[in-house]
Each structure stands twice: as C-alpha cells, then as structure tokens.
C-alpha positions as protocol buffer text, in pm:
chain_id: "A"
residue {
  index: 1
  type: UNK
  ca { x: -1980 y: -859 z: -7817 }
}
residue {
  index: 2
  type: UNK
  ca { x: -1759 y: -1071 z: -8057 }
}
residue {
  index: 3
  type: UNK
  ca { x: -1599 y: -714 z: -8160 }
}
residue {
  index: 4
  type: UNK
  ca { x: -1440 y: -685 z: -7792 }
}
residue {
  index: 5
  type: UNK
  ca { x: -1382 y: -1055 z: -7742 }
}
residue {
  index: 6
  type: UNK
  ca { x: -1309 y: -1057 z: -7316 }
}
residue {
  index: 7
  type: UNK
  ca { x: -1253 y: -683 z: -7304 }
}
residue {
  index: 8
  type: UNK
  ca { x: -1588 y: -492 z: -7370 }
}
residue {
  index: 9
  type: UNK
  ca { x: -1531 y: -116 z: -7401 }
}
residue {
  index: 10
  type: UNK
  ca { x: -1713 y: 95 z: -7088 }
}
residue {
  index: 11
  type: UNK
  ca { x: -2024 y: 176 z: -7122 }
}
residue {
  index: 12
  type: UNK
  ca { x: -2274 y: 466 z: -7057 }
}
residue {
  index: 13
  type: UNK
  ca { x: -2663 y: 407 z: -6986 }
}
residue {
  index: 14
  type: UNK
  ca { x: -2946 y: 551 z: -7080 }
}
residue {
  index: 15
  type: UNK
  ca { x: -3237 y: 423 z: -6893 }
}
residue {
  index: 16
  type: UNK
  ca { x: -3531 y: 318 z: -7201 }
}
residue {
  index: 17
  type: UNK
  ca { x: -3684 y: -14 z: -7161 }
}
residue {
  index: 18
  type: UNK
  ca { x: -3461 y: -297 z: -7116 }
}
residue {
  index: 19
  type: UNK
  ca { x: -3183 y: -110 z: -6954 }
}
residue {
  index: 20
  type: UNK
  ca { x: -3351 y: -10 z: -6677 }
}
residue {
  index: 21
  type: UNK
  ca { x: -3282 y: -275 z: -6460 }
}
residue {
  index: 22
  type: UNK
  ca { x: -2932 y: -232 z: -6475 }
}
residue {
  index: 23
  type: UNK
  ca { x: -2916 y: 169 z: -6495 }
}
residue {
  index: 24
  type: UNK
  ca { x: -3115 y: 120 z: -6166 }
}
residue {
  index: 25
  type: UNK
  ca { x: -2799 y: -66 z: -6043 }
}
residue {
  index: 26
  type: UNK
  ca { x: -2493 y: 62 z: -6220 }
}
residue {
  index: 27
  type: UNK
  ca { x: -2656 y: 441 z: -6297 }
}
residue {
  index: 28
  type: UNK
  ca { x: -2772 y: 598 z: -6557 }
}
residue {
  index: 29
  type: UNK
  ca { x: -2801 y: 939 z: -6738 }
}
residue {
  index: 30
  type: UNK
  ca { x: -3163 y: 921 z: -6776 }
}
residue {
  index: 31
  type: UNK
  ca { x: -3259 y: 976 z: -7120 }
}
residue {
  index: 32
  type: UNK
  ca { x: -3355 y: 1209 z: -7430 }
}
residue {
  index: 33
  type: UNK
  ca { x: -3090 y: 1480 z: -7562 }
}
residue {
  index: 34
  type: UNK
  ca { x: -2969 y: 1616 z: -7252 }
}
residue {
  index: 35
  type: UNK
  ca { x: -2814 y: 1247 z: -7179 }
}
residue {
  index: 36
  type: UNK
  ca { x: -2552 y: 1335 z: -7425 }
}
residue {
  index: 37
  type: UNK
  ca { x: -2477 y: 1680 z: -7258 }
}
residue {
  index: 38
  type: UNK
  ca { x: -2456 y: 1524 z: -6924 }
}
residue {
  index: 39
  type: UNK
  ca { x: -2238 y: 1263 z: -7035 }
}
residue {
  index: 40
  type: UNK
  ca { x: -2019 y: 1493 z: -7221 }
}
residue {
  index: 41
  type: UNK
  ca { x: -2009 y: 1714 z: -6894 }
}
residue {
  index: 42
  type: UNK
  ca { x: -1883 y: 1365 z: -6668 }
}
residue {
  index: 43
  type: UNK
  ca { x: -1604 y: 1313 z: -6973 }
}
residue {
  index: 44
  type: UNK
  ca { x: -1486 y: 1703 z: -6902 }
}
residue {
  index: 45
  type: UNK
  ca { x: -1473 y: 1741 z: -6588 }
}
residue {
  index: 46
  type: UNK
  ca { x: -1730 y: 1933 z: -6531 }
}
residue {
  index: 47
  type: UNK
  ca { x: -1936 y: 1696 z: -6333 }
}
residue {
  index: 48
  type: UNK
  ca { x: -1827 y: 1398 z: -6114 }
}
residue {
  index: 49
  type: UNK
  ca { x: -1899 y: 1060 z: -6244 }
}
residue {
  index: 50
  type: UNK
  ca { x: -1840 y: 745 z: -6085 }
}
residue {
  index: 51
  type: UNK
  ca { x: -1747 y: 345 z: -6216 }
}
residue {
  index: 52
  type: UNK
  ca { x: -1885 y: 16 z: -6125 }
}
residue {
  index: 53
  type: UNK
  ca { x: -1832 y: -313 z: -6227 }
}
residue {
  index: 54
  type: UNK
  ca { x: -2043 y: -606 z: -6296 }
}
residue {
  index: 55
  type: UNK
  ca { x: -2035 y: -940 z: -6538 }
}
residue {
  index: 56
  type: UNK
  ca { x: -2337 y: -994 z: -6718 }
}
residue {
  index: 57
  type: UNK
  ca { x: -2510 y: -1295 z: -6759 }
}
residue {
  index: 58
  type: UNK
  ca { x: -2395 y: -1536 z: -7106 }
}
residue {
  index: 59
  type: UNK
  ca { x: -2622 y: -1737 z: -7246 }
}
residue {
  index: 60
  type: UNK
  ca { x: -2492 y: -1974 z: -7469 }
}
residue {
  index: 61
  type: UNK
  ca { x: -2674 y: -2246 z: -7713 }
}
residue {
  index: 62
  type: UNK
  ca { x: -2517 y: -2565 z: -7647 }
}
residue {
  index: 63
  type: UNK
  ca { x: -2591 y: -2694 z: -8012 }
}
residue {
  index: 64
  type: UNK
  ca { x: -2413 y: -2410 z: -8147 }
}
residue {
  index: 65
  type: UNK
  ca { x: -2711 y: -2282 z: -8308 }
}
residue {
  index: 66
  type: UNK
  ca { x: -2665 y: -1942 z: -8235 }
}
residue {
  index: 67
  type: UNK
  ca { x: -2430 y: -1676 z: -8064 }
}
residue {
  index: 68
  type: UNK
  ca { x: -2444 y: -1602 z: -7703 }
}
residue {
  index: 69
  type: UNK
  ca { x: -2677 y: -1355 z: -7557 }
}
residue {
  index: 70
  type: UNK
  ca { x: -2591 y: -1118 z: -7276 }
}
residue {
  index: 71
  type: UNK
  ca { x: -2808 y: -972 z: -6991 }
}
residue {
  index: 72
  type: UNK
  ca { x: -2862 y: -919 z: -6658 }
}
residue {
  index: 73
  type: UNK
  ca { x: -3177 y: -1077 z: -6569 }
}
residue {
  index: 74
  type: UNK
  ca { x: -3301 y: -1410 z: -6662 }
}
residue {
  index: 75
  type: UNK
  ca { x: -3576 y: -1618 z: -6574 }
}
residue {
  index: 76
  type: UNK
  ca { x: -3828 y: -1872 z: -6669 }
}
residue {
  index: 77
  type: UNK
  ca { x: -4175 y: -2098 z: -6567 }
}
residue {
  index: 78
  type: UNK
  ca { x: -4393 y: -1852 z: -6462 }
}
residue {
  index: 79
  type: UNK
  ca { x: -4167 y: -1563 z: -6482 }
}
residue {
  index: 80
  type: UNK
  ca { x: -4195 y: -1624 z: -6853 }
}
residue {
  index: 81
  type: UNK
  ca { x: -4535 y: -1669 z: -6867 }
}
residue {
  index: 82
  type: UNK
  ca { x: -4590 y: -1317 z: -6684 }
}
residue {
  index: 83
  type: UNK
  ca { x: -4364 y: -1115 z: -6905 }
}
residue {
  index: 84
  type: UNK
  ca { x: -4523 y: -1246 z: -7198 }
}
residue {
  index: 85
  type: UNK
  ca { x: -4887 y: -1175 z: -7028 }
}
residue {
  index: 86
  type: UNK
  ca { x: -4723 y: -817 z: -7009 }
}
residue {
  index: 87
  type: UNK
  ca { x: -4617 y: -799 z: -7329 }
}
residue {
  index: 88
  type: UNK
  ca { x: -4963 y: -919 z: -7523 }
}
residue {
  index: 89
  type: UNK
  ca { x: -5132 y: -622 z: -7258 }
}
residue {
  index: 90
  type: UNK
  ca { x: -4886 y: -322 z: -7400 }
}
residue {
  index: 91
  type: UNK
  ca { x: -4897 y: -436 z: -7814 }
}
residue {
  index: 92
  type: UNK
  ca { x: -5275 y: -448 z: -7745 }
}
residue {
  index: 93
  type: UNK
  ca { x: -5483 y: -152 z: -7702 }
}
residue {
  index: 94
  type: UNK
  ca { x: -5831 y: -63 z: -7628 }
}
residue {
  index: 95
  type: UNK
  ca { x: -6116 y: -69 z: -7335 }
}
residue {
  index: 96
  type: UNK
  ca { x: -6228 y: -390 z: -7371 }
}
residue {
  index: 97
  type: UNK
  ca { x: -5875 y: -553 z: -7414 }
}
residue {
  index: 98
  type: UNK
  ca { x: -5772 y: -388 z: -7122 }
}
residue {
  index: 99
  type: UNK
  ca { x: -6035 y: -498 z: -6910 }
}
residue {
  index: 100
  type: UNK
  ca { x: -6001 y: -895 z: -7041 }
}
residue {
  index: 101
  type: UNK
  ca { x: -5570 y: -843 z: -6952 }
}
residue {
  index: 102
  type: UNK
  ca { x: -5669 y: -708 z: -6628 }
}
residue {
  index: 103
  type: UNK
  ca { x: -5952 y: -974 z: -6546 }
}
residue {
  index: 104
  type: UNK
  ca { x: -5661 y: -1239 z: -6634 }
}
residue {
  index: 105
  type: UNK
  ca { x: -5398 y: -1073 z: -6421 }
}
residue {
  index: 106
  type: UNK
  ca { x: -5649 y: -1064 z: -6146 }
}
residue {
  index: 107
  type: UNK
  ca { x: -5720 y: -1393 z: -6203 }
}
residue {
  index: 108
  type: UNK
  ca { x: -5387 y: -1569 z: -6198 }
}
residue {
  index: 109
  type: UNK
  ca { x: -5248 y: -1380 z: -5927 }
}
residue {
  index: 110
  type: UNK
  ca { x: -5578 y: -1520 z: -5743 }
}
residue {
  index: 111
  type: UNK
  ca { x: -5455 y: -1886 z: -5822 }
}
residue {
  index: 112
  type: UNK
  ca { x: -5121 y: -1803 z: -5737 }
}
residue {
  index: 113
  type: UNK
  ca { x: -5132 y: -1624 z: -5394 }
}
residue {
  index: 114
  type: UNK
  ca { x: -5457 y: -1900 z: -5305 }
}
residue {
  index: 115
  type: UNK
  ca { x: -5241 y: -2202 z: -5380 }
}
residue {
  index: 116
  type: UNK
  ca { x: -5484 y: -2371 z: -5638 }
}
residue {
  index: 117
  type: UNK
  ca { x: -5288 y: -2669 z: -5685 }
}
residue {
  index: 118
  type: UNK
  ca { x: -5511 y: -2736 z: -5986 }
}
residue {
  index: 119
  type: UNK
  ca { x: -5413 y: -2411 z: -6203 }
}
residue {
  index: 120
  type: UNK
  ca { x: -5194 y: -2368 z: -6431 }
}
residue {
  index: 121
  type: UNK
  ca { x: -4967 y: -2141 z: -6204 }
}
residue {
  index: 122
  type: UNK
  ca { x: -4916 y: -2377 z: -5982 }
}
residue {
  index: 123
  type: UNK
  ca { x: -4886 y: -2641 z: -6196 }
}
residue {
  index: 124
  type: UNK
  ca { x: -4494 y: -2487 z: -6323 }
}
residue {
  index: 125
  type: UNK
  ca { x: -4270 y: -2570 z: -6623 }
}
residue {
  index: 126
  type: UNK
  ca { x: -4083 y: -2912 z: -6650 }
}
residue {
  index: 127
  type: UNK
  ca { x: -3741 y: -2757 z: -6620 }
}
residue {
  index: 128
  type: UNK
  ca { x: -3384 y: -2979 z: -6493 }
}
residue {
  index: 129
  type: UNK
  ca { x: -3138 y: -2760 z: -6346 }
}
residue {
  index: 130
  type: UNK
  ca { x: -2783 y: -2792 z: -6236 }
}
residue {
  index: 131
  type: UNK
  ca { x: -2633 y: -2538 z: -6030 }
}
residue {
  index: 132
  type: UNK
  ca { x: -2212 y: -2556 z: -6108 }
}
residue {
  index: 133
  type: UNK
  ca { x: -2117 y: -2888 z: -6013 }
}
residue {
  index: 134
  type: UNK
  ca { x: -2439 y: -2994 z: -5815 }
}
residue {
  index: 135
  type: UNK
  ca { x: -2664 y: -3274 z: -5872 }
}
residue {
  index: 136
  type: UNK
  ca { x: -2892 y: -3171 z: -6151 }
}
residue {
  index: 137
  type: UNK
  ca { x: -3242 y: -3179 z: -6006 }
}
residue {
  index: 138
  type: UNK
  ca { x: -3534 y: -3243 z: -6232 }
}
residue {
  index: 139
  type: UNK
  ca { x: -3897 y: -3161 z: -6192 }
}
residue {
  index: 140
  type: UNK
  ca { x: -4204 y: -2892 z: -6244 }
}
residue {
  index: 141
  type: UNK
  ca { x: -4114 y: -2540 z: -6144 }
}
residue {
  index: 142
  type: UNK
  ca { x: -4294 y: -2226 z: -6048 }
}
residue {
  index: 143
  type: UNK
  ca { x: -4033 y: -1985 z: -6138 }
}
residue {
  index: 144
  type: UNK
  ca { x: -3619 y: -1960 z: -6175 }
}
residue {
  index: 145
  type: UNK
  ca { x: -3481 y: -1649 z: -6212 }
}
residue {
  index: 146
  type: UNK
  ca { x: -3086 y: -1565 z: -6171 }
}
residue {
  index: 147
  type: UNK
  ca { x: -2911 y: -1175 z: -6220 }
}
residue {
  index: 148
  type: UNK
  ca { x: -2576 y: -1075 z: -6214 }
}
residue {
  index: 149
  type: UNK
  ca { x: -2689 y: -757 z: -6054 }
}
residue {
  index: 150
  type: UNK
  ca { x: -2633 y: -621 z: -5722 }
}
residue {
  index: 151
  type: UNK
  ca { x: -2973 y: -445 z: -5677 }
}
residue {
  index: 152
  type: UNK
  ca { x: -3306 y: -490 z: -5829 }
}
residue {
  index: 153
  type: UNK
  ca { x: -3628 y: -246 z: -5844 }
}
residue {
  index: 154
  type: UNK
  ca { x: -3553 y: -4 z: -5522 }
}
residue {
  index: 155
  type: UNK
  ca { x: -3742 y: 7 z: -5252 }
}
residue {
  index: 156
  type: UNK
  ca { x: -3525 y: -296 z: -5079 }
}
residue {
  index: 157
  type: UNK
  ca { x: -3698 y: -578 z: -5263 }
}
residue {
  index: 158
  type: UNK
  ca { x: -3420 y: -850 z: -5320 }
}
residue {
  index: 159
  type: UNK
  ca { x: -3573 y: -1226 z: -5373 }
}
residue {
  index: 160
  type: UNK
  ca { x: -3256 y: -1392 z: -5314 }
}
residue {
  index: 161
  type: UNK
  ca { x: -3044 y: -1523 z: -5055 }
}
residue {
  index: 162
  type: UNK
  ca { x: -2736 y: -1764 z: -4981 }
}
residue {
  index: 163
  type: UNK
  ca { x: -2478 y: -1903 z: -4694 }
}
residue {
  index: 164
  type: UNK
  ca { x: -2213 y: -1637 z: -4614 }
}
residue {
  index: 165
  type: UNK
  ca { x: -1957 y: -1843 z: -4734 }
}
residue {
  index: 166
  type: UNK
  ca { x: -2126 y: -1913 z: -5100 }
}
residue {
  index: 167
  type: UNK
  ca { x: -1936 y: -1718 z: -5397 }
}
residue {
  index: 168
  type: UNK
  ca { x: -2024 y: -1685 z: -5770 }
}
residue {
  index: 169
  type: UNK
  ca { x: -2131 y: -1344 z: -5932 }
}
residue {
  index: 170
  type: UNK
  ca { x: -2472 y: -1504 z: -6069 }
}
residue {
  index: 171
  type: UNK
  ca { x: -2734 y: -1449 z: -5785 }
}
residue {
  index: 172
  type: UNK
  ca { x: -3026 y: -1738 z: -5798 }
}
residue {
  index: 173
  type: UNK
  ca { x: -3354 y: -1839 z: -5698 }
}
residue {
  index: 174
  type: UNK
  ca { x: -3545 y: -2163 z: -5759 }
}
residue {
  index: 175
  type: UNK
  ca { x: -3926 y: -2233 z: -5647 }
}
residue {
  index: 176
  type: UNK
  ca { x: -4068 y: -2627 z: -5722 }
}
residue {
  index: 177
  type: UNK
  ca { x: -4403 y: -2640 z: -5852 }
}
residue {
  index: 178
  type: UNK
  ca { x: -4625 y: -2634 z: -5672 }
}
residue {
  index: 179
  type: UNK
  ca { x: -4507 y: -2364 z: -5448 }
}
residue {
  index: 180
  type: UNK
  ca { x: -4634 y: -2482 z: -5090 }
}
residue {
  index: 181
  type: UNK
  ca { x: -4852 y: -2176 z: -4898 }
}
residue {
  index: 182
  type: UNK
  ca { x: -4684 y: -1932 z: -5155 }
}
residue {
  index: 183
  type: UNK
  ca { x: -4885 y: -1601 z: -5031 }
}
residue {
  index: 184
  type: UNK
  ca { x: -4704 y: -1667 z: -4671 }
}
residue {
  index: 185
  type: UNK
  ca { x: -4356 y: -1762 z: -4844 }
}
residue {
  index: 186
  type: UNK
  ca { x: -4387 y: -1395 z: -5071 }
}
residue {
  index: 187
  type: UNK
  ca { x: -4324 y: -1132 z: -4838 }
}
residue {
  index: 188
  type: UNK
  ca { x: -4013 y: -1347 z: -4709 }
}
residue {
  index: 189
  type: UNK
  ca { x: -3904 y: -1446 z: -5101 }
}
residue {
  index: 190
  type: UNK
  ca { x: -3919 y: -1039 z: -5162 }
}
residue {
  index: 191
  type: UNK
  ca { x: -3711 y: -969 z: -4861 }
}
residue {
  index: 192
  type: UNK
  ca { x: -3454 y: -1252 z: -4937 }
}
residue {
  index: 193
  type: UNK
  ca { x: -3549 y: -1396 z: -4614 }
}
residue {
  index: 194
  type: UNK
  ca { x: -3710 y: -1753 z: -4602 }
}
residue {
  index: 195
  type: UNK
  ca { x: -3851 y: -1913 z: -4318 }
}
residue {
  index: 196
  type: UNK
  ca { x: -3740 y: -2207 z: -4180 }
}
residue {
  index: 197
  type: UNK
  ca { x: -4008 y: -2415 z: -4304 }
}
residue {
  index: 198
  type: UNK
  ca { x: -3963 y: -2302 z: -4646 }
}
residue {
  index: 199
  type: UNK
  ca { x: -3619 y: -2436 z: -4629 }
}
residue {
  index: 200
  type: UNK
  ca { x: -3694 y: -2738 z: -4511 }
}
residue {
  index: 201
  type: UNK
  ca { x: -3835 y: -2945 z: -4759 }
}
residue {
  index: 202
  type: UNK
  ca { x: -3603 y: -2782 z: -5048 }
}
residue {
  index: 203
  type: UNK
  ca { x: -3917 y: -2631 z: -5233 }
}
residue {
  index: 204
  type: UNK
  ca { x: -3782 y: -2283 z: -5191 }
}
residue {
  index: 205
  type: UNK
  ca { x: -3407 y: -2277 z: -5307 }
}
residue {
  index: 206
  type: UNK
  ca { x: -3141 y: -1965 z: -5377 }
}
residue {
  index: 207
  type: UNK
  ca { x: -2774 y: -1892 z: -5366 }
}
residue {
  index: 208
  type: UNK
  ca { x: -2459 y: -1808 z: -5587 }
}
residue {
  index: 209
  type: UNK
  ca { x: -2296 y: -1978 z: -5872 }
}
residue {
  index: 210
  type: UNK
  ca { x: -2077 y: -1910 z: -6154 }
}
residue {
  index: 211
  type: UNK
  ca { x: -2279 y: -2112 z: -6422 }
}
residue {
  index: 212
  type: UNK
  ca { x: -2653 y: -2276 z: -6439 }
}
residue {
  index: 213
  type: UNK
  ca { x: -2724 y: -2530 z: -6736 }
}
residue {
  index: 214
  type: UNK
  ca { x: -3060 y: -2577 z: -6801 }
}
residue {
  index: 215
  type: UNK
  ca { x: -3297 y: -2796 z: -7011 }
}
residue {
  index: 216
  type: UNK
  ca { x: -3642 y: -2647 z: -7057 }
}
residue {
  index: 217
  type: UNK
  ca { x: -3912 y: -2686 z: -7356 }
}
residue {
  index: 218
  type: UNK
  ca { x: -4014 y: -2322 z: -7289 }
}
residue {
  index: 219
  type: UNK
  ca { x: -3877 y: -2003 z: -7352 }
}
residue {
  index: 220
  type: UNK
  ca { x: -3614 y: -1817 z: -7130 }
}
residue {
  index: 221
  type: UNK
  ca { x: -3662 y: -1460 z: -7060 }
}
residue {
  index: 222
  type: UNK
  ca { x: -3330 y: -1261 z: -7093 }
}
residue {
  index: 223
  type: UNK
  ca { x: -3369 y: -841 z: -7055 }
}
residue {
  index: 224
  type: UNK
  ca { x: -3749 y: -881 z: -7075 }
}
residue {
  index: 225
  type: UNK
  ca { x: -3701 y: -1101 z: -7425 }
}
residue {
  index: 226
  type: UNK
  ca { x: -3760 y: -1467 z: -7538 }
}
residue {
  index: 227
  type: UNK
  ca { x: -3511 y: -1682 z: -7627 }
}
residue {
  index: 228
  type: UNK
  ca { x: -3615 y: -2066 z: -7699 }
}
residue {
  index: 229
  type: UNK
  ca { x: -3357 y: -2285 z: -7591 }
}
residue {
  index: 230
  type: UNK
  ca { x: -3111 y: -2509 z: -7882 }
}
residue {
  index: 231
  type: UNK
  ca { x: -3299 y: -2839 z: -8053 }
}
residue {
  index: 232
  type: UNK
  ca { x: -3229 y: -3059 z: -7769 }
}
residue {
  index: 233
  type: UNK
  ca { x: -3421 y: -2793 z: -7520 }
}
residue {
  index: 234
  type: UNK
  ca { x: -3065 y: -2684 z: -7342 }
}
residue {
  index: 235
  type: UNK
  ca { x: -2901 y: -2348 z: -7238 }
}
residue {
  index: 236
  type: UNK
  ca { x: -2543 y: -2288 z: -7078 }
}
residue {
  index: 237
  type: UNK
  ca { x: -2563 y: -1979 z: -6836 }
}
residue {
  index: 238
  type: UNK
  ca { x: -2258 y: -1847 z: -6702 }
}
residue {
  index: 239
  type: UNK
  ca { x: -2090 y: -1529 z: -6589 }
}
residue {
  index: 240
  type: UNK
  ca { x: -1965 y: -1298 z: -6851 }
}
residue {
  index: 241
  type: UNK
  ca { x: -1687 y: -1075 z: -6899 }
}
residue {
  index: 242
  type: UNK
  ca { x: -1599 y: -780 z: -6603 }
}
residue {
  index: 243
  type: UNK
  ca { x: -1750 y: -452 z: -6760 }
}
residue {
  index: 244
  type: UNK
  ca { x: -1720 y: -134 z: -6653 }
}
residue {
  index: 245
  type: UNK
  ca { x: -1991 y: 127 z: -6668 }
}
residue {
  index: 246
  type: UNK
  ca { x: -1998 y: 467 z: -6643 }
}
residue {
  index: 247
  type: UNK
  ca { x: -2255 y: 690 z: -6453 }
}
residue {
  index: 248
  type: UNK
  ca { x: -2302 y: 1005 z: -6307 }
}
residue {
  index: 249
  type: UNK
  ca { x: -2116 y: 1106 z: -5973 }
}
C-alpha cells in the first residue's frame, strides 16, 4: 500500500481464502488459469465487466510499531476466539482430532446459545471502545466486529444495523458480555434487526462510523488473521482509501 500512497491501482479478484469475503461483495473471477483468460476477455471487450467502489478497513498501531494493515472484516472477543478454534481444526488432521474440534465446537456453541453465564463464552474479552467522537465505553465483550463491506456471506445474513440518518463507511456491531438471552437475540442480530428489548439496556449495540480506537489485550482478527495490538494494547481503525475493483459484467 505505501507504493500507491491514497491512490491504490484497481484491482481484480480471485476468490482463494481470504478474498472471499470481498469477491462475494465486489465480484470476482473465480479462480485457477481460466481467471486470467476471463479477465483478459473483460480488458478486450469481449465480455462486459463492471466497477465498484469500497474503502477498506486501516488498521494502524498507535505506537508506531508497525505499518498499517488493510481489510475488510475485523473483529474480536469471541469472534477471535472462533477463528482461531477454526484455524487449530484445518492445520490439524485426523479422526480423533476431528472428533475432539467437533466435541468443542458443539460444546461452546452449547454455552453460547444456553446463556451459561459461567463459561468462558459468555464471560467476553475486556475490550474499551470508542466509536468517532463518542464516549469510550469500557467493559467485557462477547464479540465486536466492523466491515467496510456492503454485503456479507449471501443468503441475506447482515448482523448490523443503524439510524437512517447515521453515515460513516465502517459498518459496526458491539455485544457486552454477557450477552443477555443470546439464542433469542441471534436470529434478529443475523437479520440486522434487534428487538426492542435488546436495545434497551445498550447490551446489543451497531451503527456507522468513520474510525473505532480500541484497547484490547487480545488479538484482532483482520481477513481471517491475527494481529496483536501495539505495547500499550491499542489499535486505530479507520476508513481507508476509495478503491476501485474490477469484476465481471
């Protein structure tokens, strides 16, 4: 990114691992050799392409300690914990490893959808947040996640929502720990469509802003990777610079 300072060349997708998110969004030209003939066919004329446009998500170390990071999906608390629950299951292989992974998955999703206010799930991260120029709000929580994108997954599934008159290209959701009756509140968080007595209390939070700093003593999840935050626990997340991608018509 340093290379193109504020004006990042367009880009082209191919949909492999930790694109896919966004190639679900922006497009993509799938993957393998015949993404290059595609392409090459968009470039020509020879078949119709189309442009969007989208600012990725900068993270930056306030300490300095190393360069920004770019992405389009962040999160952390138990979001973290998940991916790297994920992660351990697909380096690890074998019948008995897979049964333990999915005896564990079982298990916390158990505690998670039950409300045991004793487990670790429910227990959260010790994260303090500040949302632009908001109070910053302190405190255990069961999951933050923010994206830049405009779509996530398919199939409708959006777990964010805000006012109609909120603004700010990073999309974000924020869930205290522990998350009150959190098997009724998913089907609504999935939808982007709380309840009223999920709102009420301020335990289940979302909107739009243009830049979240956060102090954490875990890792942040950026793209599907960890990132642990500068030496005094802090990260700067803001919107990035407008890029253009470029997808099949």
């Amino acid at each position: 990114p340093e290379a193109y300072g504020e004006h990042w060349p367009t880009i082209a997708l191919c949909a492999s691992g930790n694109t896919n998110l966004a190639a679900g969004d922006v497009g993509s030209f799938a993957r393998g050799p015949d993404a290059i003939a595609r392409w090459h066919d968009t470039l020509t004329g020879k078949a119709p392409s189309r442009r969007a446009v989208r600012q990725p998500i900068e993270v930056r170390w306030p300490d300095g300690s190393r360069p920004p990071v770019f992405g389009f999906f962040i999160g952390c608390a138990n979001y973290a914990r998940g991916v790297q629950m994920a992660t351990g299951a697909v380096k690890q292989k074998g019948f008995l490893h897979g049964w333990a992974v999915s005896a564990t998955i079982a298990g916390a999703a158990w505690q998670v959808l039950t409300g045991a206010a004793d487990s670790d799930w429910q227990r959260g991260s010790a994260l303090s947040l500040t949302v632009d120029e908001s109070e910053t709000l302190d405190g255990a929580r069961f999951v933050l996640l923010s994206t830049s994108l405009h779509q996530l997954f398919g199939l409708g599934l959006w777990p964010f929502w805000a006012d109609a008159a909120a603004d700010g290209p990073l999309h974000w959701l924020d869930i205290r720990a522990p998350a009150p009756r959190f098997g009724r509140a998913l089907p609504a968080i999935l939808r982007g469509k709380p309840k009223p007595w999920m709102l009420a209390d301020g335990s289940y939070r979302s909107g739009r802003a243009t830049r979240l700093q956060l102090t954490l003593a875990e890792p942040l999840i950026i793209d599907g990777e960890p990132f642990a935050p500068d030496a005094n626990g802090q990260l700067d997340v803001r919107a990035g610079p407008l890029v253009q991608f470029h997808a099949p018509g």
